[in-house]
C-alpha positions as CSV (number, residue, x, y, z in Angstrom):
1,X,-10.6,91.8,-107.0
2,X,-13.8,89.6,-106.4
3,X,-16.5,90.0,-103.9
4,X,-14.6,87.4,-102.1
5,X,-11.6,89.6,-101.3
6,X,-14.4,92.1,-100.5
7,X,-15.7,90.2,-97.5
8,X,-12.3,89.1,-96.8
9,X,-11.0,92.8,-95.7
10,X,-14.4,93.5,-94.3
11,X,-14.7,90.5,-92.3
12,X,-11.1,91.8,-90.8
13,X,-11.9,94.7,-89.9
14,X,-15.1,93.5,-88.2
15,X,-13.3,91.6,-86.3
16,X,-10.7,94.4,-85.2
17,X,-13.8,96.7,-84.8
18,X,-11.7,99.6,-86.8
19,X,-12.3,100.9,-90.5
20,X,-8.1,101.0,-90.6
21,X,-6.5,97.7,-89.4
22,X,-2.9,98.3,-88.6
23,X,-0.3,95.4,-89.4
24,X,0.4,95.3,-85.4
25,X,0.1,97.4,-82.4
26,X,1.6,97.1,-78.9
27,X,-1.0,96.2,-76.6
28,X,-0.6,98.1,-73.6
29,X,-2.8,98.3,-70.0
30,X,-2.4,99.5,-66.2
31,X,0.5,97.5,-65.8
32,X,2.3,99.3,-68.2
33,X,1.1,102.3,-66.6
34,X,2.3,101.3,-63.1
35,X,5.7,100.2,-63.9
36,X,6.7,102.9,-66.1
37,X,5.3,105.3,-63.6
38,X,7.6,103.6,-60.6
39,X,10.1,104.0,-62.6
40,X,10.1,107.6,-63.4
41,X,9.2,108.3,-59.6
42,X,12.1,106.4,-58.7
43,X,14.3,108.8,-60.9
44,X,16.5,105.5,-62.2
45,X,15.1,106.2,-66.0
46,X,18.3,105.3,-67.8
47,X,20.8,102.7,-68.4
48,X,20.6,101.6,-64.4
49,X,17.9,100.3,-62.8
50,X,16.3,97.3,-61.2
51,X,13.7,97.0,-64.1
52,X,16.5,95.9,-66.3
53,X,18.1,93.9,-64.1
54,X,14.5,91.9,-63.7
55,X,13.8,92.4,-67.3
56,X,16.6,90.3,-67.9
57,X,16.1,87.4,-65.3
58,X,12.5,87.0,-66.6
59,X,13.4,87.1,-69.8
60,X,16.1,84.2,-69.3
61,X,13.5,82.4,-67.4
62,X,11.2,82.5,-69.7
63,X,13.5,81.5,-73.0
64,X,15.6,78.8,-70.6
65,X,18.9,80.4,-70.7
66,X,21.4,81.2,-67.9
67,X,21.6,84.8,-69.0
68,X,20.4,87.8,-71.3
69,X,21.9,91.1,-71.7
70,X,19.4,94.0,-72.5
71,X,20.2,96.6,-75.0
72,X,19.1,99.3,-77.3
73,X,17.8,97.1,-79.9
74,X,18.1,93.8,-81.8
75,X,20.4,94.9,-84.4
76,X,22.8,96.2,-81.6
77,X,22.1,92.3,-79.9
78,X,23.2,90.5,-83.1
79,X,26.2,93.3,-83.3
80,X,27.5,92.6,-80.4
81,X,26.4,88.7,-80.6
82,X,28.7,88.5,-83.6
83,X,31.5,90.6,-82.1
84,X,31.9,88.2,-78.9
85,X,32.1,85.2,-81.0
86,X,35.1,86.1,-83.0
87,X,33.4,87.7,-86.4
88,X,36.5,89.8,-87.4
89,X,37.1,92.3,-90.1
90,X,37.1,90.5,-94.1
91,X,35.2,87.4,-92.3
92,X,31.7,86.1,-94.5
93,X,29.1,85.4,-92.3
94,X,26.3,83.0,-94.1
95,X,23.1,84.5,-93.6
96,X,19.5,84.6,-95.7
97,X,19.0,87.4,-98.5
98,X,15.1,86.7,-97.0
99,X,15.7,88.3,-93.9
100,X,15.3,92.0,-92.5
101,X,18.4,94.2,-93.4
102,X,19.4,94.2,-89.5
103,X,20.6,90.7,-90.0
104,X,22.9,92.4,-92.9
105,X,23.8,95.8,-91.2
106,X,25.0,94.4,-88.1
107,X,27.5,92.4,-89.8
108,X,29.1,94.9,-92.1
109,X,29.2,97.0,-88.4
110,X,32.5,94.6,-87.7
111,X,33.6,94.9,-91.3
112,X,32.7,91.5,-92.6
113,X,31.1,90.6,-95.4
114,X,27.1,89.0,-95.8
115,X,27.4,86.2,-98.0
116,X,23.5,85.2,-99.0
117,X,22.3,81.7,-99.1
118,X,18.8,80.4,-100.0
119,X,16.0,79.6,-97.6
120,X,13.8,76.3,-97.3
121,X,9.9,76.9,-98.4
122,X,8.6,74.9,-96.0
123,X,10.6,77.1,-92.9
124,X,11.1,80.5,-94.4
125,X,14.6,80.4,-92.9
126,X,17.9,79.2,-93.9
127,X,17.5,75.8,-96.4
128,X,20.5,73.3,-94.9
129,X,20.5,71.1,-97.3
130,X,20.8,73.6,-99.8
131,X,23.4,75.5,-97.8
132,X,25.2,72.0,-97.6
133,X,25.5,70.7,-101.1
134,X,26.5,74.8,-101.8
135,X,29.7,74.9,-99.5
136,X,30.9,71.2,-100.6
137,X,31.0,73.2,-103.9
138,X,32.8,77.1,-102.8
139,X,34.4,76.4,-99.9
140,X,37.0,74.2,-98.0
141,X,38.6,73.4,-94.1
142,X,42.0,74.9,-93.7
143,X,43.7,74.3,-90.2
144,X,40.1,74.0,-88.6
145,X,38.4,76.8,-90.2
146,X,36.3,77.2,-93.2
147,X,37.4,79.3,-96.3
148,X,35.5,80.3,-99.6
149,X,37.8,79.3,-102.2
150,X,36.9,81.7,-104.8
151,X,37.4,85.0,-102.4
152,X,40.1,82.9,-100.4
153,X,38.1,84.8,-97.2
154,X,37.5,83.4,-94.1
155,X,33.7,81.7,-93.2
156,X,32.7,82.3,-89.7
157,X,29.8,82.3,-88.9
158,X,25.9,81.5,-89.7
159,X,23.1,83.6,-89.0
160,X,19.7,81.7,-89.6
161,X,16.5,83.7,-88.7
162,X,13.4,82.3,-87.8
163,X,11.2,84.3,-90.1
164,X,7.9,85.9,-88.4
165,X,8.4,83.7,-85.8
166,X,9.1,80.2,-87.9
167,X,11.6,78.2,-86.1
168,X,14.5,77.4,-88.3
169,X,15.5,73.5,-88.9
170,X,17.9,73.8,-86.3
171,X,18.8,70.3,-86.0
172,X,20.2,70.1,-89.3
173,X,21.6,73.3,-88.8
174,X,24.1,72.7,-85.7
175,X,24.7,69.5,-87.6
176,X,26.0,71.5,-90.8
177,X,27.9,74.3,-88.6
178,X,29.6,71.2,-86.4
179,X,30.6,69.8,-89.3
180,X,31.7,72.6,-91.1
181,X,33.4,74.6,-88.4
182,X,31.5,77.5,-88.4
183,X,30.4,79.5,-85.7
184,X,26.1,79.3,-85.1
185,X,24.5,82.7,-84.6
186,X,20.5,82.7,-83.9
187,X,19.2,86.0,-85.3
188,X,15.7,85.2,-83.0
189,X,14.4,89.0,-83.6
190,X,11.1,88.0,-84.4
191,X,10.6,84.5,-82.4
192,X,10.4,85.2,-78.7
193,X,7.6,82.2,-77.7
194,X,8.7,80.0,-80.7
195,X,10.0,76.3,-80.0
196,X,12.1,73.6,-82.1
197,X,10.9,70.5,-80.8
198,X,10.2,71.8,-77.4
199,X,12.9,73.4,-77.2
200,X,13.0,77.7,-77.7
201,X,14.3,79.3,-80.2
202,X,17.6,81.5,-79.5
203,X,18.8,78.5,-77.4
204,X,20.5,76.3,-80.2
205,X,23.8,78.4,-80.5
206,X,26.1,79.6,-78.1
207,X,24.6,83.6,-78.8
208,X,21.9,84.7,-79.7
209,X,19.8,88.2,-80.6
210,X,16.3,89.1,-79.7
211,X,14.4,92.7,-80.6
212,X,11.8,94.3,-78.5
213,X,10.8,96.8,-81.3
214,X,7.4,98.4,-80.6
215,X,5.9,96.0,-83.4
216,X,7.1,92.7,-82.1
217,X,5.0,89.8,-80.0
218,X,5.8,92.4,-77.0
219,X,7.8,95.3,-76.8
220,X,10.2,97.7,-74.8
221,X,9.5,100.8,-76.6
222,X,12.8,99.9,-78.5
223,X,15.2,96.8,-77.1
224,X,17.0,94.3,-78.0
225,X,18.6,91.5,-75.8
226,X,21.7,88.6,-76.1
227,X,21.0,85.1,-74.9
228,X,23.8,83.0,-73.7
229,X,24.1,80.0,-71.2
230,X,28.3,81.2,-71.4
231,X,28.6,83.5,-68.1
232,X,31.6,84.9,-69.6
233,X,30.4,85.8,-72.8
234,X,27.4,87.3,-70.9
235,X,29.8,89.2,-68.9
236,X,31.7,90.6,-72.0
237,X,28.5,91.5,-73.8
238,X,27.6,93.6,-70.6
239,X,30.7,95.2,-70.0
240,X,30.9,96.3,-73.8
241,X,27.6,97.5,-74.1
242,X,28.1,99.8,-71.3
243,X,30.8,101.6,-73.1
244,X,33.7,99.2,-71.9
245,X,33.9,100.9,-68.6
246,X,35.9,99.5,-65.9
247,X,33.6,99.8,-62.5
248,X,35.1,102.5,-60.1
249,X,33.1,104.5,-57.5
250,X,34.2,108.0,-59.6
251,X,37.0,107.4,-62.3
252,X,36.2,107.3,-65.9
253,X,38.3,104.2,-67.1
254,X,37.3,102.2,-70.5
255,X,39.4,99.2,-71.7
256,X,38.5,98.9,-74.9
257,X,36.1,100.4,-77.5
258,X,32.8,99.7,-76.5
259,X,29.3,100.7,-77.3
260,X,26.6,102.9,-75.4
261,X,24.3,99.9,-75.6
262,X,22.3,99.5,-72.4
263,X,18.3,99.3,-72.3
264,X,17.5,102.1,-70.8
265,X,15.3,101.6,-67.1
266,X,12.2,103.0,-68.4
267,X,12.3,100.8,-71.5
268,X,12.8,97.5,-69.3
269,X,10.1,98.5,-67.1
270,X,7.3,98.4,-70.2
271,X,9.5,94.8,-71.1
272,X,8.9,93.5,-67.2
273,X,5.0,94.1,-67.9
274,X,4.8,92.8,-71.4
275,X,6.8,89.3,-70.5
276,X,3.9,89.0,-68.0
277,X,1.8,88.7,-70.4
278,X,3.4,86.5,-72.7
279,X,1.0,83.3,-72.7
280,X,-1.8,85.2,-73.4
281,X,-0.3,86.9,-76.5
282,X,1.1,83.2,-77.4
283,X,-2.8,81.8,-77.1
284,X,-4.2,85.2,-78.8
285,X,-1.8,84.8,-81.7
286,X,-2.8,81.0,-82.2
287,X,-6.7,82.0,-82.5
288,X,-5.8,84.8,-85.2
289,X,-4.6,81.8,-87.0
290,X,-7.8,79.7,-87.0
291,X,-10.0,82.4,-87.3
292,X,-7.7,83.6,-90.8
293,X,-8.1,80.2,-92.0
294,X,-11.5,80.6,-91.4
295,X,-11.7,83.5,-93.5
296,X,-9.3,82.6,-96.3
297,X,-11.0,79.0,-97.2
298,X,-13.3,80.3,-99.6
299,X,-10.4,82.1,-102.1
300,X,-9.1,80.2,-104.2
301,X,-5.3,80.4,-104.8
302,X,-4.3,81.6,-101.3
303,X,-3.7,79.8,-98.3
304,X,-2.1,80.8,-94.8
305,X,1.4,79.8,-94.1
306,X,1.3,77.2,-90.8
307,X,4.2,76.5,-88.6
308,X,6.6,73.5,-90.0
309,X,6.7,70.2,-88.3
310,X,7.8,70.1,-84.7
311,X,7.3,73.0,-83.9
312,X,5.5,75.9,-82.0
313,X,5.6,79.3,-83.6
314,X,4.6,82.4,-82.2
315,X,2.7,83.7,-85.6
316,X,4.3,86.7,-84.7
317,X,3.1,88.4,-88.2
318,X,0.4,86.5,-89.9
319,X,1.3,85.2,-94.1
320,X,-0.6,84.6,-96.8
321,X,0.8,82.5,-99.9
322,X,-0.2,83.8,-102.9
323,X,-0.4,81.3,-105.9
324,X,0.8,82.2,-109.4
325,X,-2.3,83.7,-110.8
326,X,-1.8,86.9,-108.4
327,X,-0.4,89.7,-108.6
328,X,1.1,90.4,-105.3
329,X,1.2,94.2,-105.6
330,X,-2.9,94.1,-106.7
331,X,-3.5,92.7,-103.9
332,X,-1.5,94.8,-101.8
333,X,-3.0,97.6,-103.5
334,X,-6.4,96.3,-103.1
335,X,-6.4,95.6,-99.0
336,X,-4.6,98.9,-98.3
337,X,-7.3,100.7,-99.9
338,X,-9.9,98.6,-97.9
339,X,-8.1,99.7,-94.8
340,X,-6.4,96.9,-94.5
341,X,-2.8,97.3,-93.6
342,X,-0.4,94.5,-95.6
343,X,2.9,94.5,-96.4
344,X,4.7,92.6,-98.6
345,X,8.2,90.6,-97.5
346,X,11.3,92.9,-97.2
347,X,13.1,93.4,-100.8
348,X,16.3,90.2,-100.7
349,X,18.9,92.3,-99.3
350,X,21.0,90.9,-102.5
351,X,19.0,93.2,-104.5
352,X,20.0,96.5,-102.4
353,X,22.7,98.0,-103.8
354,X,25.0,98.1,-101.0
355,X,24.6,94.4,-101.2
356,X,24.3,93.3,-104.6
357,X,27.6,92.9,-104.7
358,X,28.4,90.7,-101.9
359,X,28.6,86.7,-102.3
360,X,25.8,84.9,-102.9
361,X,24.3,80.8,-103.8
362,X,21.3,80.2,-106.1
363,X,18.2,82.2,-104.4
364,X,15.4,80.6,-106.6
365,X,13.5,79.8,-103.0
366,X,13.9,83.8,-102.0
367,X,13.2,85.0,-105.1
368,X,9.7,82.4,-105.6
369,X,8.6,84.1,-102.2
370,X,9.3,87.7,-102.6
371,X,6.2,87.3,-105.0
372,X,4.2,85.1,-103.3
373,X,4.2,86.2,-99.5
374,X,2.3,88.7,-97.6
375,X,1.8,89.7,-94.3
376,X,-1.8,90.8,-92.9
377,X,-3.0,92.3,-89.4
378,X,-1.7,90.2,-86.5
379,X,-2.3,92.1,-83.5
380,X,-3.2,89.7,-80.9
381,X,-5.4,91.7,-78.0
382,X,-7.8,92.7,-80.3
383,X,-9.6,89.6,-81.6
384,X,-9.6,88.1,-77.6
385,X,-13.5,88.0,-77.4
386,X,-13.6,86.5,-80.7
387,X,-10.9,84.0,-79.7
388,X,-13.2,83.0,-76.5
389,X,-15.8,81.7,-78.9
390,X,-13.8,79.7,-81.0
């Protein structure tokens, strides 16, 4: 690597003040402190609490939906997302092979089947037009519902995810799933603070999933929440996640199967701090960007993936396109050893073996990408001195 590259990791970790740069911390202060603390003085540490009950009402607030549902984690959300829709056992759900293997996992949790369509360069996320011209050619309405004709299964659902916090084209997308009769699923893991044409992400379906992991924009420890404006599929998601049971003063009655689900108190508490914070993570996240182009002007053959059209992403984790005459893992190589923490895109869950065998379109898009795409430090508190200047 050039002297260029040199400067490039220096110049990042100057600017983190660290000789290791970590791909992206929490960012935690006294108000952390103070609300996890209440909460452990208060004794209420698990599954019942008022933090989650607030978590969840600033939360809603904040994304513009009626109601969310806090849980263990975002794979649990799009489990349970999926379940209350009507997913059902040998049902396809269309999702990205570009994705995290959550998206993946939590479908095969209800016995369906992934099916892996191709994503749109400009978005990261599920192409429509693509996806479009692809199910005019596998798949066909019978009685209302969509079928693949080759496996003669059921379609149910779409899961698009807005990749590092890259809204989606969702306009297109509701558009396709109206049209086809297929059920619209927002996997919005990585997007809290990301809006479609003013308009948030997680908003454009009837459910959708959100994590908290201790690496996202903020974080619960580990969480996960459901969106919904539908108060009864709110209710449903609540009563299932807290293992189905029927309220009672004493008795022990469950109605169904149902899933030990439930953010925990002390969780939402850290949550209820960190969504306070929100804007300033949103304006710390936006002067990372600038100050990366900044830095990355000078190389030739990279440049730094910006939000599409219409929209305002939450650059959750930061992505640099590589051009052909790099070799991603030499550069991976290279930054690591400069204490730069990168990481290349997750491996196309079609190429895992527990998935290679599932249905899948022509992934040219995912597979360009894989190569081309990596993710450097985006921790947003860090660089807020250097974001004042700008």
């Amino acid at each position: 690597m050039n002297q260029q590259w040199r400067e490039f990791a220096e110049s990042i970790k100057k600017l983190y003040g660290k000789e290791f740069v970590s791909l992206h911390e929490p960012t935690f202060n006294e108000k952390e402190v103070e609300y996890v603390t209440d909460c452990v003085k208060s004794g209420w540490v698990s599954s019942v609490g008022s933090y989650v009950t607030r978590f969840e009402e600033d939360l809603a607030k904040f994304v513009g939906v009626k109601r969310a549902v806090a849980v263990v984690n975002g794979t649990a959300a799009l489990h349970i997302a999926l379940k209350i829709v009507g997913v059902e056992e040998n049902d396809e759900v269309l999702m990205p092979s570009l994705t995290f293997i959550a998206t993946a996992n939590a479908v095969s949790y209800l016995q369906a089947i992934p099916h892996f369509v191709d994503v749109n360069k400009e978005t990261l996320g599920v192409d429509p037009f693509k996806l479009e011209k692809y199910l005019n050619k596998i798949a066909e309405l019978r009685q209302g519902e969509l079928y693949n004709k080759h496996t003669n299964r059921r379609i149910k659902a779409l899961v698009p995810m807005h990749t590092f916090g890259h809204p989606c084209m969702m306009d297109e997308l509701v558009a396709l799933c109206e049209k086809y009769k297929i059920v619209l699923v927002e996997d919005a893991a990585e997007s809290l603070g990301s809006y479609y044409k003013g308009k948030h992400t997680g908003t454009f379906s009837k459910v959708s999933a959100m994590s908290f992991n201790g690496n996202k924009i903020i974080t619960t420890g580990g969480g996960g929440a459901i969106l919904t404006d539908d108060e009864t599929l709110a209710d449903y998601a609540k009563h299932l996640t807290t293992t189905a049971k029927v309220p009672h003063r004493w008795e022990f009655i469950h109605d169904e199967i149902g899933f030990n689900y439930r953010m925990p108190n002390i969780n939402a508490a850290l949550g209820c701090a960190q969504l306070e914070k929100m804007n300033d993570f949103l304006k710390q996240k936006r002067g990372l960007t600038i100050i990366y182009e900044g830095l990355l002007k000078n190389i030739e053959g990279i440049r730094l993936f910006k939000e599409p059209i219409e929209t305002m992403s939450n650059y959750w984790l930061q992505v640099m396109l590589l051009d052909e005459q790099y070799d991603r893992n030499e550069v991976l190589n290279f930054l690591n050893e400069q204490g730069v923490m990168s990481r290349p895109i997750w491996t196309p869950i079609h190429e895992l073996e527990m998935y290679k065998d599932c249905p899948k379109m022509n992934l040219f898009t995912t597979q360009q990408l894989k190569q081309r795409m990596i993710n450097i430090p985006s921790t947003p508190s860090e660089v807020k001195k250097w974001i004042q200047h700008l």
